[in-house]
Every structure is written in C-alpha cells, then in structure tokens.
C-alpha positions in Angstrom: 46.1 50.0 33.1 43.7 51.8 30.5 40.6 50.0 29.5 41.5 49.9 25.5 44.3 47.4 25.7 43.2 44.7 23.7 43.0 44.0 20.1 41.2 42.5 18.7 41.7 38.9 17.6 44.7 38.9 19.8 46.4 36.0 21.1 48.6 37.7 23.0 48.3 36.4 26.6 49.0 39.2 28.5 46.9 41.7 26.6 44.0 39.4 27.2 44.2 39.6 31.1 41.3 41.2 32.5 40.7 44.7 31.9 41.3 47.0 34.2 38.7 50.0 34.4 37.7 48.6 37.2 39.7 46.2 40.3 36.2 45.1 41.3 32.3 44.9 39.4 32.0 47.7 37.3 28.1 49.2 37.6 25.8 47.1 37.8 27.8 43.7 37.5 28.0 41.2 39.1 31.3 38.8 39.8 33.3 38.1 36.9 36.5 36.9 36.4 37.9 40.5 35.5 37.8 40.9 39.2 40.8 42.2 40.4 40.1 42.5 43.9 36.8 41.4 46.1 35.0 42.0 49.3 34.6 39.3 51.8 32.4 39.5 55.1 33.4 36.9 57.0 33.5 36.0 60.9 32.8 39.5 61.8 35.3 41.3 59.0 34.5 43.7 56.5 37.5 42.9 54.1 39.0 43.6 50.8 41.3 41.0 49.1 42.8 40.1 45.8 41.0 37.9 43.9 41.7 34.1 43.3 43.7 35.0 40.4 45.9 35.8 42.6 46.4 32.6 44.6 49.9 32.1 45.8 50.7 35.7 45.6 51.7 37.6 49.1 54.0 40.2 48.1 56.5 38.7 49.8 60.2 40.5 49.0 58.7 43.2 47.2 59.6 47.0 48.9 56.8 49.7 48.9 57.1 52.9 49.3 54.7 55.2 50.9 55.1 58.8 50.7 52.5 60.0 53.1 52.1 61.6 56.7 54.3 58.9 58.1 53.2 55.4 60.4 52.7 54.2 63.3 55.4 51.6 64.1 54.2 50.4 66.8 50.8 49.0 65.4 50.4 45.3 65.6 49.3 45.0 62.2 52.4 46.4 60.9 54.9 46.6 63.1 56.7 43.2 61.2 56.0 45.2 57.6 58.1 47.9 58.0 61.8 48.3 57.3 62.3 51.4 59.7 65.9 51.1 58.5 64.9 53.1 55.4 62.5 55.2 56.7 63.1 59.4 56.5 61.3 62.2 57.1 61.5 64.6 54.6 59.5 67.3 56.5 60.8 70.7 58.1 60.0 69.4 61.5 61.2 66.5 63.6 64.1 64.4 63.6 65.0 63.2 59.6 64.8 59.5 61.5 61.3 60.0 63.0 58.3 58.9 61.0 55.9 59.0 63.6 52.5 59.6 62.3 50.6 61.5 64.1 48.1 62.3 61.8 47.0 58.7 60.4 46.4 58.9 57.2 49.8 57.3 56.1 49.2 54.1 58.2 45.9 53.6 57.2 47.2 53.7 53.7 50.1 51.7 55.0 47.5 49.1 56.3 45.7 48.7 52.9 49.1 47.2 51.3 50.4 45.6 53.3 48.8 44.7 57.5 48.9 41.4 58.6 45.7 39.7 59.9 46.4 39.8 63.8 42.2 39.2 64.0 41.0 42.5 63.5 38.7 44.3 60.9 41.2 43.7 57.8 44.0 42.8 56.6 46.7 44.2 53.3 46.2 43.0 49.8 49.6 41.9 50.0 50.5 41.4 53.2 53.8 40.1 53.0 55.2 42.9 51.3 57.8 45.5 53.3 56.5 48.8 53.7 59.3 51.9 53.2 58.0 54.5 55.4 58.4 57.9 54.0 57.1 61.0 55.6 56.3 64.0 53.6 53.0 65.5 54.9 53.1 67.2 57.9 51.5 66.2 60.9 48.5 68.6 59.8 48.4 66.6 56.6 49.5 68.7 54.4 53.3 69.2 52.6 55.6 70.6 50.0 56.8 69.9 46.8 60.4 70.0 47.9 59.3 67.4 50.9 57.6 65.2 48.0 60.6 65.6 45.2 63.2 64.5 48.2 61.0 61.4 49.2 60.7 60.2 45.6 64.5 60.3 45.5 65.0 58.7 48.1 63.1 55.8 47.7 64.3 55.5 44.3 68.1 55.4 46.5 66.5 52.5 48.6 65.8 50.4 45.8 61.6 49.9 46.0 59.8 48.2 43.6 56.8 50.3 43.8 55.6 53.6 45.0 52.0 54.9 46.7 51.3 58.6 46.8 48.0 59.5 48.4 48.2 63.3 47.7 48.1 65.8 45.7 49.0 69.3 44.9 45.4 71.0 44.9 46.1 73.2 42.2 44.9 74.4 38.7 47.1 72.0 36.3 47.4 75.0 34.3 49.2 76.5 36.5 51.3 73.2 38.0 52.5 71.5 34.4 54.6 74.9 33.5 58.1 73.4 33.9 59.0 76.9 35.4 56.9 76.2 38.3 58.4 74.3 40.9 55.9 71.3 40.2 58.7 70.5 37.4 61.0 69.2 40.0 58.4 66.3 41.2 57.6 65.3 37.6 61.4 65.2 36.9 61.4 62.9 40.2 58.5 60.6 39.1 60.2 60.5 35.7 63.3 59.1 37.8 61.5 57.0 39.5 60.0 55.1 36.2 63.1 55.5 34.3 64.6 53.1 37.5 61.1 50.3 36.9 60.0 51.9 39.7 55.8 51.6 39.8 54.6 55.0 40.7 50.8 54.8 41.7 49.1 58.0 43.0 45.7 58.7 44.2 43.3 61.1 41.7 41.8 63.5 43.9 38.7 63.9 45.9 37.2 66.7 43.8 34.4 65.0 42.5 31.7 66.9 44.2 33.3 70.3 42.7 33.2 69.7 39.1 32.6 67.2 36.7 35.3 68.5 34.5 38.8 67.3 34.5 40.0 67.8 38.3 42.6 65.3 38.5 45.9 67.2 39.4 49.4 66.6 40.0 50.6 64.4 40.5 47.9 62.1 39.2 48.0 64.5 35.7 51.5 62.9 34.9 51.8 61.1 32.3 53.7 57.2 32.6 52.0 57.3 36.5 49.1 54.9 37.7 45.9 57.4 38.6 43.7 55.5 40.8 39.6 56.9 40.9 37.4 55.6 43.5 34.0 53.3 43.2 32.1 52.0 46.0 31.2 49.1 47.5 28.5 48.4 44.4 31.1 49.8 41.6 29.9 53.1 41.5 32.3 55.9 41.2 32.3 57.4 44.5 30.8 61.1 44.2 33.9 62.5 45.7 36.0 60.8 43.1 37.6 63.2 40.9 37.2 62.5 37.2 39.4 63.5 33.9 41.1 62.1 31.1 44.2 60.9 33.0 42.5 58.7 35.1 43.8 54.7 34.6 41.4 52.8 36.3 39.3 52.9 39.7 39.2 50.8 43.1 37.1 50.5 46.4 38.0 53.8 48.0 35.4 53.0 51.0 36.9 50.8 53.5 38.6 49.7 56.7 42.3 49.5 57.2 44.7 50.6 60.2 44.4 53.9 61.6 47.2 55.7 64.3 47.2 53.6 67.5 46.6 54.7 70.8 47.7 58.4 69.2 45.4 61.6 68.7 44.8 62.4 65.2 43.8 65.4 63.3 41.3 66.1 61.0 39.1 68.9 59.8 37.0 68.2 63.1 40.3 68.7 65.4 42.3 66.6 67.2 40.6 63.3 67.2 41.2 60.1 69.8 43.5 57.8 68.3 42.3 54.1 67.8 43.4 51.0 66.0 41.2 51.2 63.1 39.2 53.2 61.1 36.8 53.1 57.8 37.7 56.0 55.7 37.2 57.8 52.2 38.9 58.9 49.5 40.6 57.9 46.5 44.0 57.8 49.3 42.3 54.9 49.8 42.0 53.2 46.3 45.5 54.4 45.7 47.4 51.6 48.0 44.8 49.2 47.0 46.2 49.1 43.7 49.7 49.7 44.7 49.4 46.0 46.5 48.2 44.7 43.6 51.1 46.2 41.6 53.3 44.4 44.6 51.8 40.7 43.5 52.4 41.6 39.9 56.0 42.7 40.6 56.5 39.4 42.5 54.8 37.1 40.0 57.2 38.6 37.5 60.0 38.1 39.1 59.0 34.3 39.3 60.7 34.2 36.2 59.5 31.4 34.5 59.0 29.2 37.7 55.0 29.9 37.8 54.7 27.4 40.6 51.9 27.5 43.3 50.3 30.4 41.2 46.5 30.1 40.1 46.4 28.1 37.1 44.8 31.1 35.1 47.7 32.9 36.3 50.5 31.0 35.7 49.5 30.2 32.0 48.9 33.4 31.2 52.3 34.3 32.6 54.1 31.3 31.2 53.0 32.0 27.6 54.3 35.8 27.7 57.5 38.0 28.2 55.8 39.3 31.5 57.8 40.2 34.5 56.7 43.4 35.7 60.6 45.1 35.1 59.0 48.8 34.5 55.5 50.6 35.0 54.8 50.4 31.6 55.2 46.8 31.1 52.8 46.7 34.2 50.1 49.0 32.4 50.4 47.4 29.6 49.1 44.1 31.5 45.7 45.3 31.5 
C-alpha cells in the first residue's frame, strides 16, 4: 500500500484506486475522495469510520486475528465478535484456553476492528468481522518471540484472512534481521502466514520522539508485511510515530475504542481502574485501523464478481479488474 503505485497513463482500475499514504487527509487537506477512512462527531460520538467508498462493506465472514495482550470477552461491544473457540494463549502463564486481558491493550485494538455500536463512544471499522483472540503479551504487556512465532502459526492453523500485530520487538534491526538470531523464527512465521494469503498488518513503532532516523523494527522492518505509521486527527504524523523506509502508509493513531471492562489495567502509571473505554496513542492504534479496512477489502474480493450493494465507485472499479484480495500483495498492490 506504497504511495508510488500508479503509472502513469494507466487504465488499470485497480492501480488507480486512491493512494494510500495516507487512510485519511494528508497535511493540510482537506476531504478528498482518496479518503480511506473519516471522522465523524455525531450525537455525542467521537468516531472513526470507513469512508463511503466503502458502502455495503461490514466485514462480515472475514476472521481476524489479533496477536496482542489478549480481550475482554465479556465486553458488550465485542462479546458477539469473538470466536473464543479459537482463541489460545501462547504465554508462559495461565491456562493455554484463557485469553483474559488484563492489561487492555489487546481489546482496545480488538475494538478498533471490529466493536459493534451498542451506543457508546465508537464503534469497529468493520464491525461484522470475527475477531481470533490470540494472546502473546503478557499481562504486563510485554512478550516473547517464541509466544509471537506460536501465535502466528496458529492463526495461520485457524484459517484467518488477516492478521493485526500491535508490537514490536524494541530492538536495533541490526541486531534482530541476523537469521541466527531468534528473530528468524517470527519472520519465517510471517513468511508462512503470506505464503497462506494471509494479510499480515503490524504497527511501526512509537519511537518517533527518539530519532528521526529509521526506527521502525521488527516486525514492521519485514518485508511483504503492511507497516502502519500514525497521523493525527489533522493528518499530521503523530510525533511519537516512528519513521523509516519500511513504512506503507499511516492512519489515525489518536482515538477512542474499547478498553478492559470492569478489570484493572496496567500501565507505566501502575495498576489502573478498569473501564469500558478509553482514548489512547500509538501506532497500536493505527495498526487495526487498517487491518479492518484490509477485512472489507478481503470481503469485497471475495464477492467475486457479484459487486452488488457496493458503492458504485467501488464496484466498477472492482468489476473492471482481477481483484479479489487472495494474498497481501495483491492487497498492496491496490493502492
């Protein structure tokens, strides 16, 4: 989903969808039809929502994994999302069954894909799509590459259509791309997980403020991944937003979604009260943004060529190409 997809003089219907750099205005736009995804302030919400191009598009029947800190099951925004069926905790502690999150970072990600509007703050880009719960940060928020390599696999075993990883290793990529470091095993895994037309989508980092050099690491260095930076409400690149080379494109990485419910949380302040929702930063956030959107992509592909009750932009654009979302890189390449 790289900015420098279309040629020029092109007829080609899918290379002249809307670019990609950005889901929502780039700097100092204002609405375009480019615009992925949109803000809307309405009877009291603060929301974030696909664009019209989207129109008919839920997500419905598409499976998304997220590889995260676990969720809260019981939320009423989710709690009819989730196929808890699937769901495995990879971590060294716990049941393998129990994906309780008790940190909340994985159902606020969760949330962003996927929440239905019960009349609170938000609700998911795609909020018809079923969420594969997959815990592999700990209840501190942090996890292992053995935790992360099992969860890829095993998502891969339970058949998803796309994949949301909000983490990151925190190391030097210098260090982390030698294949005789044991970061080898999770690129094997993401490699596995393309290889199956899996869409792999993982956050860039939040190391922005350290550097302006290229601070995008692992997984968000791979290549064949989608590596999702994070703008504001105005477009701007937020200043925690880590930049580099790999980066695909960026989303709003500033907003509400659902948080743990009724469940303490920790976070660099301590243990926190829990609550329904919360607004928080970070490109974790802009990761599952564009992993929904990735959902409604996979789901208008597999329309086939039955483009009924899709926006009319849409469903030409679609109808006139060999579009159907089967692989990541057919899915970058839409941009």
């Amino acid at each position: 989903m790289a900015s420098e997809g279309a040629e020029a003089g092109s007829t080609d219907p899918v290379v002249q969808l809307p670019f990609l750099e950005y889901t929502s205005p780039a700097p100092g736009e204002g609405p375009t039809q480019r615009n992925l995804i949109r803000y809307t302030q309405t009877q009291g919400k603060d929301d974030v929502e696909a664009a019209p191009i989207f129109r008919g598009l839920d997500g419905e029947g598409v499976r998304v994994a997220v590889l995260d800190t676990g969720i809260d099951a019981g939320h009423p925004a989710l709690v009819n999302r989730l196929d808890m069926s699937a769901a495995r905790n990879f971590t060294s502690s716990g049941d393998p069954t129990d994906v309780t999150d008790r940190q909340g970072h994985g159902t606020h990600c969760a949330g962003i894909i996927a929440a239905e509007d019960v009349g609170a703050v938000m609700s998911g880009i795609a909020s018809r799509s079923t969420i594969v719960p997959i815990k592999v940060l700990g209840d501190d928020g942090s996890g292992r590459l053995q935790w992360i390599v099992a969860g890829i696999r095993h998502a891969i075993a339970k058949g998803v259509d796309v994949i949301s990883m909000s983490l990151g290793s925190g190391a030097d990529d210098t260090d982390y791309e030698r294949f005789s470091s044991p970061s080898a095993d999770q690129y094997k895994a993401i490699q596995e997980a393309l290889a199956a037309g899996i869409v792999v989508v993982v956050a860039a980092g939040n190391a922005g403020r350290r550097s302006s050099l290229n601070e995008i690491n692992p997984p968000g260095s791979y290549g064949g991944v989608i590596t999702v930076a994070s703008h504001d409400d105005a477009g701007k690149r937020s200043s925690f937003s880590s930049m580099g080379g790999e980066l695909d494109l960026m989303a709003p990485g500033e907003t509400f979604s659902t948080y743990a419910r009724g469940a303490p949380y920790r976070d660099r302040r301590g243990t926190r009260p829990g609550r329904d929702y919360e607004q928080l930063q970070g490109t974790s956030m802009a990761c599952p943004l564009v992993a929904g959107l990735a959902a409604l992509l996979v789901q208008a592909g597999r329309a086939g060529r039955n483009r009924g009750g899709l926006s009319d932009e849409l469903s030409r654009r679609l109808w006139r190409s060999n579009f159907g979302a089967r692989n990541n890189y057919e899915l970058s390449s839409l941009s």
